[in-house]
C-alpha positions in Angstrom: 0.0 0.0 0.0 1.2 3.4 -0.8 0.0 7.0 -0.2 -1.1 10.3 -1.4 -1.8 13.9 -0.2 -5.4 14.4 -0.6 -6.1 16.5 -3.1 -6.9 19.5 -0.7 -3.2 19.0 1.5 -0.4 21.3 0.4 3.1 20.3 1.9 6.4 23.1 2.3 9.9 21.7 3.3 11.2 23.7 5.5 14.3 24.1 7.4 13.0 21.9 10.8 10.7 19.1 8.9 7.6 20.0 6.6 4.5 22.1 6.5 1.3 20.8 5.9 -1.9 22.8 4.9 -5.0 21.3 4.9 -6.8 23.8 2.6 -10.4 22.7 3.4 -10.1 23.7 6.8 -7.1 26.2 6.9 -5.1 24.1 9.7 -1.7 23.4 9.6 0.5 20.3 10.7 3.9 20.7 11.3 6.3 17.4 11.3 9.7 17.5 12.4 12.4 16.2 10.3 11.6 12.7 10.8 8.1 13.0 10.1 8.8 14.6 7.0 11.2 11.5 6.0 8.3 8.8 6.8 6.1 11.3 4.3 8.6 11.6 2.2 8.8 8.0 1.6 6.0 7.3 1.4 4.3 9.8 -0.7 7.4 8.6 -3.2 5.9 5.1 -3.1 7.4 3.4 -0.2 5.5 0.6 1.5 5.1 1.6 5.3 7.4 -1.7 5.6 9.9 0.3 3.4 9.4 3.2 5.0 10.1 1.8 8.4 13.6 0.4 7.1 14.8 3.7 6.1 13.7 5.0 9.1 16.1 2.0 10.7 19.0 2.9 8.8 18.5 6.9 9.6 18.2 5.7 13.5 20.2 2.3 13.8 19.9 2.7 17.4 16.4 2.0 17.3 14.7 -1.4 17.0 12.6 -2.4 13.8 9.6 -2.8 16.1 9.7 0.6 17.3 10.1 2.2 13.8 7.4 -0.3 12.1 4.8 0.8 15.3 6.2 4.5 14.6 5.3 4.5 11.1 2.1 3.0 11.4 1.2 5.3 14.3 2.2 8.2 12.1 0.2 6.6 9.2 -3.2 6.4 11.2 -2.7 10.2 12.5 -2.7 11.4 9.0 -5.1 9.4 7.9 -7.5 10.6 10.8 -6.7 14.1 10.1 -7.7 13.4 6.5 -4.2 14.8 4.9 -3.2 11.6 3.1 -4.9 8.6 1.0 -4.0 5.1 0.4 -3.6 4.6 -3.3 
């Protein structure tokens, strides 16, 4: 499964992460510069399996549970807040 920005979600890099703005509402998310990596990778097409590795190799000190439950926690916020899509 990969993901999208709905169609209504604008996203900025900026110098600490990314900018979100949901345009339907006029809220804005910021993610830090990890968050923007998981989005990143997975708005390029990444599997959240994929997108957990990478996350891994960025923070080899953490274990590949903690990273898979991050990214899926991450996944569900986004979701909730209705910024992203599965495709």
């Amino acid at each position: 499964m990969t993901f999208a920005l709905r169609a209504h979600v604008s996203a900025t890099d900026t110098d600490h992460g990314m900018v979100l703005l949901d345009e339907a509402d006029g809220r804005y998310w910021q993610l830090n510069h990890t968050g923007a990596l998981i989005l990143h990778a997975l708005l390029d097409g990444a599997t959240p399996q994929q997108t957990a590795q990478r996350l891994g190799e960025r923070y080899p000190a953490v274990s590949a549970e903690r990273t898979a439950g991050d990214v899926a926690s991450f996944i569900r916020a986004l979701t909730a807040a209705h910024l992203v899509a599965a495709r």
